[in-house]
C-alpha atoms as an extended CHARMM CRD file, in Angstrom:
* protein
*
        73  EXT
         1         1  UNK       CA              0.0000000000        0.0000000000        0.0000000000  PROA      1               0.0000000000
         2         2  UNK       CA              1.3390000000        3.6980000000       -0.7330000000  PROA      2               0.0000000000
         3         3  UNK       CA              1.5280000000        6.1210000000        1.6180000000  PROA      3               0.0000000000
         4         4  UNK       CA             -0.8950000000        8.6090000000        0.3650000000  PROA      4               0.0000000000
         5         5  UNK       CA             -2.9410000000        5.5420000000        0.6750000000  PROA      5               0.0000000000
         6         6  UNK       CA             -2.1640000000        4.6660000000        4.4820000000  PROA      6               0.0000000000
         7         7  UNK       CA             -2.5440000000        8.1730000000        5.2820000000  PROA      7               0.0000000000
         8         8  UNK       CA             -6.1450000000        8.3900000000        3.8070000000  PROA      8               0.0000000000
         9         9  UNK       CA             -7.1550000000        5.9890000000        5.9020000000  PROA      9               0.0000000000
        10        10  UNK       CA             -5.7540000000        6.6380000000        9.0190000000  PROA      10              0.0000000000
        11        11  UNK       CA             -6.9620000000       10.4420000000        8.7640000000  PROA      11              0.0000000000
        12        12  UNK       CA            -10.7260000000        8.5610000000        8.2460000000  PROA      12              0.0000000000
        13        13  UNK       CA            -10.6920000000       10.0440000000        4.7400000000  PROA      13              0.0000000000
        14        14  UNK       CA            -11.3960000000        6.7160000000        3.3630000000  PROA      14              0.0000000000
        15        15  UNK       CA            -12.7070000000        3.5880000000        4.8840000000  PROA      15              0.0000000000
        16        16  UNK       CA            -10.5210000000        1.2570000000        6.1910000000  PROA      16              0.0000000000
        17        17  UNK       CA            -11.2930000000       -1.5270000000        3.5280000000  PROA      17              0.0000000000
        18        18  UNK       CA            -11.5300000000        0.7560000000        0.6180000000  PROA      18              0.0000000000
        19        19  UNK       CA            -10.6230000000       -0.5690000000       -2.6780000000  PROA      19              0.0000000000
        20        20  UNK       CA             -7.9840000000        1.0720000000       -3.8680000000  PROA      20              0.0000000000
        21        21  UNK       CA             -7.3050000000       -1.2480000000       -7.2730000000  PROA      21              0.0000000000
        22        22  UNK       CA            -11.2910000000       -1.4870000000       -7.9140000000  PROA      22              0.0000000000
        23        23  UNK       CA            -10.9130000000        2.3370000000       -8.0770000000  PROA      23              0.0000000000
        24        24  UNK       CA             -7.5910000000        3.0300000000       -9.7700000000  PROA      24              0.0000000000
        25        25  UNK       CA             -7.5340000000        4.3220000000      -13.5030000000  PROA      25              0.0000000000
        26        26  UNK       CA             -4.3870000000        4.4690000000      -15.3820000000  PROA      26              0.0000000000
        27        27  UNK       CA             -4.7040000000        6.6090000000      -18.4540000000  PROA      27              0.0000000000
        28        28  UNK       CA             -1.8120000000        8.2870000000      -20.7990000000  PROA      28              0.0000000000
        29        29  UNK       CA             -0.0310000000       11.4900000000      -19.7450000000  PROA      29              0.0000000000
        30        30  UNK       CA             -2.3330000000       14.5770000000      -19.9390000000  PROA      30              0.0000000000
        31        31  UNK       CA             -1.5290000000       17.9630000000      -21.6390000000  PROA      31              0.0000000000
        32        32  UNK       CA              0.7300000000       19.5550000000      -18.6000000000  PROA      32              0.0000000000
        33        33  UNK       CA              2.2960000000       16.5130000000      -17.3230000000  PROA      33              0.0000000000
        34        34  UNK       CA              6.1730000000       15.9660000000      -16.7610000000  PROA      34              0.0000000000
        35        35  UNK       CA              7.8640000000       12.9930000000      -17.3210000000  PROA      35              0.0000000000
        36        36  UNK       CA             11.0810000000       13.9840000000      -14.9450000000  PROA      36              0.0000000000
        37        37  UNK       CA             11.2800000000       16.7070000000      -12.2310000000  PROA      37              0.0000000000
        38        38  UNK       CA             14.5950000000       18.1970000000      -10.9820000000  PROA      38              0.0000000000
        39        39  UNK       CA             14.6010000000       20.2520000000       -7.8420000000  PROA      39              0.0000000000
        40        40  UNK       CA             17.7950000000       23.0180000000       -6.8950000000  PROA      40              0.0000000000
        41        41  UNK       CA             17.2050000000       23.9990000000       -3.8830000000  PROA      41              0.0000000000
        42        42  UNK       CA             20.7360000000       25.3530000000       -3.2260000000  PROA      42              0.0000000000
        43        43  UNK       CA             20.3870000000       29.4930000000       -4.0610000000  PROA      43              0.0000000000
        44        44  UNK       CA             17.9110000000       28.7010000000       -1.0650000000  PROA      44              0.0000000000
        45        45  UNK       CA             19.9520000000       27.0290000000        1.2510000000  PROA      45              0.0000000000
        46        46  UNK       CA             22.6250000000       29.7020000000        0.1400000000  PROA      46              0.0000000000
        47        47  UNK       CA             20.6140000000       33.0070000000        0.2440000000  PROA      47              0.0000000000
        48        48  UNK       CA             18.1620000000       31.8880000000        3.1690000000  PROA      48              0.0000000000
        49        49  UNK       CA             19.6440000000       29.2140000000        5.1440000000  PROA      49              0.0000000000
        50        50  UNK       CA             16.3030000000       27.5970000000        4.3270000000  PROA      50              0.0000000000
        51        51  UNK       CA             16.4630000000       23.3400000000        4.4640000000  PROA      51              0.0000000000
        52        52  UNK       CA             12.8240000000       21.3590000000        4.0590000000  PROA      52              0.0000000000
        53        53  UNK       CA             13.5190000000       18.7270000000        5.9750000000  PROA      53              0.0000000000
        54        54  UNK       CA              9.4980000000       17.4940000000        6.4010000000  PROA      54              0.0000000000
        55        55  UNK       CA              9.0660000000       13.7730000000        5.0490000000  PROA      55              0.0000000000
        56        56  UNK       CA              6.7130000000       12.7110000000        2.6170000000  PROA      56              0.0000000000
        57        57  UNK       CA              4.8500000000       10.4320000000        5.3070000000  PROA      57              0.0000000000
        58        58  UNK       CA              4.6180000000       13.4690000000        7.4320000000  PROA      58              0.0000000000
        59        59  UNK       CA              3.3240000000       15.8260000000        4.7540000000  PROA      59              0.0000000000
        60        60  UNK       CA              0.8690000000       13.4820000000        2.9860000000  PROA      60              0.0000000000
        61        61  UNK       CA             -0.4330000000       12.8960000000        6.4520000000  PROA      61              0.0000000000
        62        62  UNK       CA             -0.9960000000       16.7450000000        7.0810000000  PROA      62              0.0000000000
        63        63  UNK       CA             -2.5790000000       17.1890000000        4.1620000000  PROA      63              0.0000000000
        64        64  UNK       CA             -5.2080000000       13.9660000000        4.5040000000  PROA      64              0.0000000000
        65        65  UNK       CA             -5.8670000000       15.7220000000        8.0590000000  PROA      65              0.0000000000
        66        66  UNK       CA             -6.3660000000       19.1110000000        6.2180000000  PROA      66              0.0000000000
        67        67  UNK       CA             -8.4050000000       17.2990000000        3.8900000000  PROA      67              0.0000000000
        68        68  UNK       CA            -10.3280000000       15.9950000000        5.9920000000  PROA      68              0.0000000000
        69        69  UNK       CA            -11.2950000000       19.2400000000        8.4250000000  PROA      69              0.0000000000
        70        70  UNK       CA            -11.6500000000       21.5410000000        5.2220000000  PROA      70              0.0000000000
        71        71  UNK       CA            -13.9950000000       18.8150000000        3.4320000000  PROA      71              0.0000000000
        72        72  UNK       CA            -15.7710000000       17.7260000000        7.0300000000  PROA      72              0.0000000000
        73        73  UNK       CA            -15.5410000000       14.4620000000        5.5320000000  PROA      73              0.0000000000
């Protein structure tokens, strides 16, 4: 299971036996989409002192707990 996935649930977003593969729908690349992203962060780092250091767990799980308050899901 991803961890967008994990995090859906455990915010109560989504049911705990939701279907993921019933409901998943591959299609093409859309007008707008990127095959390869590169990110510099170093004139950052350099000019602000500025480091991200949040994980993608702990950001997809803010956002399925935003999600769910600003959607009252």
């Amino acid at each position: 299971m991803d961890i967008l996935q994990q995090e859906l649930i455990r915010a109560k977003v989504l049911p705990d036996d939701y279907n993921f593969e019933a409901h998943k729908k591959l299609v093409p690349m859309q007008a707008g989409d990127v095959p390869v992203t590169y990110a510099d962060i170093s004139d950052l780092e350099r000019d602000f002192g500025f480091k991200p250091s949040t994980s993608l767990r702990d950001g997809l799980r803010k956002f399925a707990e935003w999600y769910k308050f600003f959607y009252k899901v």
